[in-house]
C-alpha positions in Angstrom: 0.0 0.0 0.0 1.2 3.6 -0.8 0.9 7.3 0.7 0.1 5.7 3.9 -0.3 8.3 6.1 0.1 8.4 10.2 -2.7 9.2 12.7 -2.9 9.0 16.5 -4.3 5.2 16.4 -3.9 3.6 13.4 -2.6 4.0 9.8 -4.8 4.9 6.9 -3.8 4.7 3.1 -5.0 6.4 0.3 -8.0 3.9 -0.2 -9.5 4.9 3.2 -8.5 1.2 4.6 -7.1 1.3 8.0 -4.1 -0.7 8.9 -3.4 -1.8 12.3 -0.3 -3.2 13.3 -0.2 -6.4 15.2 1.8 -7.6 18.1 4.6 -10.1 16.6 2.8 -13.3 18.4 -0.7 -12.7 17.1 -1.6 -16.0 15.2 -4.2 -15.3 12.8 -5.4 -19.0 12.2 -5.7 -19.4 16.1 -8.0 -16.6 16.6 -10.4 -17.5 13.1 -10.0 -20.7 14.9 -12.1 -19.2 18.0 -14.1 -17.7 16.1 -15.4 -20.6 14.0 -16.0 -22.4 16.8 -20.2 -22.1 16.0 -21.7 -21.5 12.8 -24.5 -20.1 14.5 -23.0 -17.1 15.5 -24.9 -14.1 14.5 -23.0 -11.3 15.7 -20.0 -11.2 12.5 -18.9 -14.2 9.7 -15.9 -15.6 8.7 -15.7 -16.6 5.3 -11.9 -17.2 3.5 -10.7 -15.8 6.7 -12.3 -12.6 6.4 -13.9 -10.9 9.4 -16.9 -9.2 8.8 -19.3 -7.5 10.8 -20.9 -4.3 12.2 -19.4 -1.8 14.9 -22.0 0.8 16.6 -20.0 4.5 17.1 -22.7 6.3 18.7 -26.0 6.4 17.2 -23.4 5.0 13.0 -23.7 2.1 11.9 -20.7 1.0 9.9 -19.9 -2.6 8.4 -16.1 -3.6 8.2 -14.1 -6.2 6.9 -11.2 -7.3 8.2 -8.6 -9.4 7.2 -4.6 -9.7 8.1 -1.9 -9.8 5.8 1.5 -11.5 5.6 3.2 -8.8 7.1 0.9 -9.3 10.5 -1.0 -6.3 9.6 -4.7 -6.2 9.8 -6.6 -4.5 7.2 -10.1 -2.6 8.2 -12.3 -1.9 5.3 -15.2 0.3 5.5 -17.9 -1.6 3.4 -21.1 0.3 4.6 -22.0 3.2 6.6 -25.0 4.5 8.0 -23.0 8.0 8.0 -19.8 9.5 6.8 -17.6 8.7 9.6 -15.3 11.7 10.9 -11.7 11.1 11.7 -12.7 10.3 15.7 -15.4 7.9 14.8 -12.9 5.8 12.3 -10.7 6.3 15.5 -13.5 4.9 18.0 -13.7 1.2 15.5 -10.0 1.1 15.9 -10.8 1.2 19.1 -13.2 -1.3 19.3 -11.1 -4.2 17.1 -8.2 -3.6 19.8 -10.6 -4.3 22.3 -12.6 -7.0 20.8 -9.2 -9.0 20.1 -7.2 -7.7 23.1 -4.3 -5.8 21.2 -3.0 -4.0 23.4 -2.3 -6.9 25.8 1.5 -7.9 26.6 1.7 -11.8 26.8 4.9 -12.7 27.4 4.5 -12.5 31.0 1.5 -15.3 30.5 3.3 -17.1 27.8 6.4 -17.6 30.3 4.0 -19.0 33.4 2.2 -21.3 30.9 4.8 -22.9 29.4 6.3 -24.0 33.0 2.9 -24.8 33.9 1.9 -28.9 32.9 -1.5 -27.9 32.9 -1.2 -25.2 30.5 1.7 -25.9 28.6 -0.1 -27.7 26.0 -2.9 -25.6 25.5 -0.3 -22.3 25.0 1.5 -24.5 22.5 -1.6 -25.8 20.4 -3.1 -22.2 20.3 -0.1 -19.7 20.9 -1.3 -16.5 19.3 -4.9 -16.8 20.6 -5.9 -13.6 22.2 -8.3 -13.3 24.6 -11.0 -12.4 22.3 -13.8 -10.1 23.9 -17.2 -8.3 24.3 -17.0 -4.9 24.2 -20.7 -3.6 24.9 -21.7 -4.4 28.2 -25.2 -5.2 27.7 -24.3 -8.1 24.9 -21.8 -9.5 27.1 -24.3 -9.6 30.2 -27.2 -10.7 27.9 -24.8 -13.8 26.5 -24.0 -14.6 30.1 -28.0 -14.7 31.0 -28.4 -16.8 28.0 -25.4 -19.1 28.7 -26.3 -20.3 32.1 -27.3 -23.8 32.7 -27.6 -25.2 29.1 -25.4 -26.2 26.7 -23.0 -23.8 24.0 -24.7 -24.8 20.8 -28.3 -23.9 22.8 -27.0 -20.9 23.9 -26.0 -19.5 21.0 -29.5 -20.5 19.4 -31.2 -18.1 21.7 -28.4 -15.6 21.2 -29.6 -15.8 17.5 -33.1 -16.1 18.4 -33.0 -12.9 20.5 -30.5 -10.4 18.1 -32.8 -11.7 14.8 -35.7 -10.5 17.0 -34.8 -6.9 18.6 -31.7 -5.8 17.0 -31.1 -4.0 13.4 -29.0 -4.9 10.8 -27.7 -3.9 7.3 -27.8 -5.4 4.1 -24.8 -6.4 2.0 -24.5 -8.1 -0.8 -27.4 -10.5 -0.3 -26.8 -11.1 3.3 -27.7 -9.4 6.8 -25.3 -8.6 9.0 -26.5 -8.1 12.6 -26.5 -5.4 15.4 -27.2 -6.2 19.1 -30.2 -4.7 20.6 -29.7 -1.8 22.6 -30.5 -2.1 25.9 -33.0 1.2 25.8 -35.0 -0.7 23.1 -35.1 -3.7 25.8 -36.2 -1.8 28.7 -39.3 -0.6 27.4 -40.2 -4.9 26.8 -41.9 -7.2 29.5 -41.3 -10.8 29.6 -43.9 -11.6 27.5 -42.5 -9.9 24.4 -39.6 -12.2 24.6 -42.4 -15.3 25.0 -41.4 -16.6 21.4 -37.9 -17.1 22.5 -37.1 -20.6 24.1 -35.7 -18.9 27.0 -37.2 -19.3 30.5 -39.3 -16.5 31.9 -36.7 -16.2 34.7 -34.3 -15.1 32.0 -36.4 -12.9 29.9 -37.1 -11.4 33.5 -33.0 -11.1 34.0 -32.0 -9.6 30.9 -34.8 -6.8 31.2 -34.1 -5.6 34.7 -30.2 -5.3 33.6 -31.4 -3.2 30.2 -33.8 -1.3 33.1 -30.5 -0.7 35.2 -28.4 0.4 32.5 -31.2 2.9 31.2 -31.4 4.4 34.5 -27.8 4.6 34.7 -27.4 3.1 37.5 -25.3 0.4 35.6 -22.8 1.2 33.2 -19.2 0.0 31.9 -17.7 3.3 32.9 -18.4 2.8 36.4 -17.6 -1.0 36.6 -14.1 -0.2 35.4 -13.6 2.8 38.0 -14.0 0.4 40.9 -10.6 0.0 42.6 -11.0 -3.9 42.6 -11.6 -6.7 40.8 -13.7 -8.0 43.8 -15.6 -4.6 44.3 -16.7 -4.7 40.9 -17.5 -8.6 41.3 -19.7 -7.9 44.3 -21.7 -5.0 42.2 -22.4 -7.1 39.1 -24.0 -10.0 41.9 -26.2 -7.6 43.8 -27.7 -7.5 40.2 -30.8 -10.4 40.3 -29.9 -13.6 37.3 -26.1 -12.5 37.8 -24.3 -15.3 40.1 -20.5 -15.5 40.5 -19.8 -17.4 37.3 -21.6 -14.8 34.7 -19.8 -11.7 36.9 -16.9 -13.0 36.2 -17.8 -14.2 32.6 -18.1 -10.2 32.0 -15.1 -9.1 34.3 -13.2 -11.5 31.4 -14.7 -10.9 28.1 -16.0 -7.2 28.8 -14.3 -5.3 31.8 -10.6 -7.0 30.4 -9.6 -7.9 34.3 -7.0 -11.0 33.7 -7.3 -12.1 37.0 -11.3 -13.5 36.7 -11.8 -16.6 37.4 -15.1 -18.7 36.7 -14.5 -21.3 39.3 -18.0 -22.6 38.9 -17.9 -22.9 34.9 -18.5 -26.7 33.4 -16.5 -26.2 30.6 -13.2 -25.0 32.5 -13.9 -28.5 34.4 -14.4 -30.6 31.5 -11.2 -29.2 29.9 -9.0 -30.0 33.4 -10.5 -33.8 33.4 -9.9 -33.9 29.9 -6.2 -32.8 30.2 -5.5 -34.9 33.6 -7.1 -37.7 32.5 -9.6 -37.8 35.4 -12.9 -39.1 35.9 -14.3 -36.5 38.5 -14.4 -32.8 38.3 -12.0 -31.0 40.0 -12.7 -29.8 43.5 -12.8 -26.3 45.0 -9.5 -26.7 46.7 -7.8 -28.0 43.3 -9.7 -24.8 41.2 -8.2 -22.3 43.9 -4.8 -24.0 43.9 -4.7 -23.5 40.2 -5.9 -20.7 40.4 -3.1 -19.2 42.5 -0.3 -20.6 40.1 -2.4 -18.5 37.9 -1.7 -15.2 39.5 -3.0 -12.3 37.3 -3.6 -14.8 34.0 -6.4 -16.5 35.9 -9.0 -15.2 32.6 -6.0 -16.3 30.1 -5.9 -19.4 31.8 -9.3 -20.2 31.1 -9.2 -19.0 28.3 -6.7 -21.4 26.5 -8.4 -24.4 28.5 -11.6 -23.3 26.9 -10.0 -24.0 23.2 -9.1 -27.5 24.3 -13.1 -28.8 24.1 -14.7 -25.8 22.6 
């Protein structure tokens, strides 16, 4: 690419493409990898290793692709936009990628407790580049946990379908629809029985209104999540929270508020992936999980992370 010229966040050439330069162990194939994982994801497609999908700036709508070249740049093209994007909006999707794939994150600290670690050490070898990948909006990432607890991952995404299909917006291109999550000040205005057709239970249709309710009122936000001092103060605030238990607080504090010390003790699938990997017939106990846990020391999300991608 030529006359690429420098901004605060990103490069942009001639063509209006942004580039974004990656860190040297980003693994392309190990994060598409992740993101395959279910073909009923409705939030972006992958197709010939091409990302595409919407990003909300404010009230735009703009459709990207995104793709990485050879040189471990990736490539942001601007396929559709609601409105002409200024120079602080492009800045804002930037933004948003770094955050969704967790650019800005130094690994080698984790990389170099994994790798002496015999739980881990496979895992970090199998899928070294992974990042921890994320969800940005608050609401979506609360709403997934709702929808995720007590069934299974290929159910859960069903209703995640079932639910964005429903109440969120999306754009046209090119014969397809690509999809936007509902807002949570379209959801507050609902009652349970507006989400009847959805094969959620009432409890959840109940849960995921009363958190649109709180974040319409304010009194829940990401802003002031991430200004609590701890990990643990912001844990205890996302449980007072009715249909939010330990395990989906600290889904969110890992995929959403970014704190690399969560840790979903409670969560099947981090089980299943330990018994799996020890060859054991029973789950691991509470003691073992907090033992781990603490040769984990501030990579407790990473950790889980990578023994995630050993099942799912």
């Amino acid at each position: 690419m030529s006359e690429v010229q420098k901004t605060n966040d990103f490069l942009e050439d001639v063509n209006g493409e942004i580039i974004i330069e990656l860190p040297a162990d980003f693994n392309l194939n190990a994060n598409l990898g992740y993101l395959e994982r279910n073909k009923n994801e409705c939030m972006f497609e992958v197709e010939h290793t091409i990302i595409t999908r919407i990003i909300v700036v404010g009230k735009k709508r703009t459709l990207v692709q995104i793709k990485v070249t050879e040189q471990n740049q990736m490539i942001v093209q601007f396929l559709k936009v609601s409105n002409p994007l200024n120079q602080s909006e492009r800045a804002e999707v930037i933004r948003f990628i770094r955050e969704w794939f967790d650019l800005d994150r130094e690994l080698i600290p984790f990389y170099k407790m994994a790798k002496a670690d015999p739980l881990l050490n496979w895992p970090v070898q199998e899928f070294h580049g992974l990042r921890l990948i994320g969800v940005p909006d608050l609401f979506e990432a609360l709403c997934w946990g709702v929808l995720g607890q007590q069934i299974n991952l290929a159910f859960a995404y069903t209703l995640k379908r079932q639910f964005v299909e429903k109440f969120g917006d999306s754009i046209e291109w090119s014969g397809r629809n690509y999809w936007v999550f509902p807002s949570y000040e379209q959801i507050a205005k609902l009652s349970p029985g507006d989400l009847a057709d959805i094969k959620m239970t009432v409890k959840k249709s109940e849960y995921i209104i009363g958190i649109a309710r709180l974040m319409a009122s304010g009194e829940l936000s990401k802003e002031k999540l991430l200004g609590m001092e701890t990990l643990i103060n912001a844990e205890k605030s996302l449980i007072k929270i009715r249909g939010i238990g330990p395990w989906t607080a600290n889904y969110v504090l890992m995929r959403c508020l970014r704190h690399t010390s969560a840790f979903p003790i409670d969560d099947v699938g981090l089980h299943n992936a330990i018994k799996h990997l020890t060859g054991s017939e029973k789950k691991p106990t509470k003691e073992e999980l907090l033992k781990l846990a603490s040769r984990w020391a501030n990579w407790q999300a990473y950790a889980t992370f990578y023994l995630w991608r050993v099942l799912y």
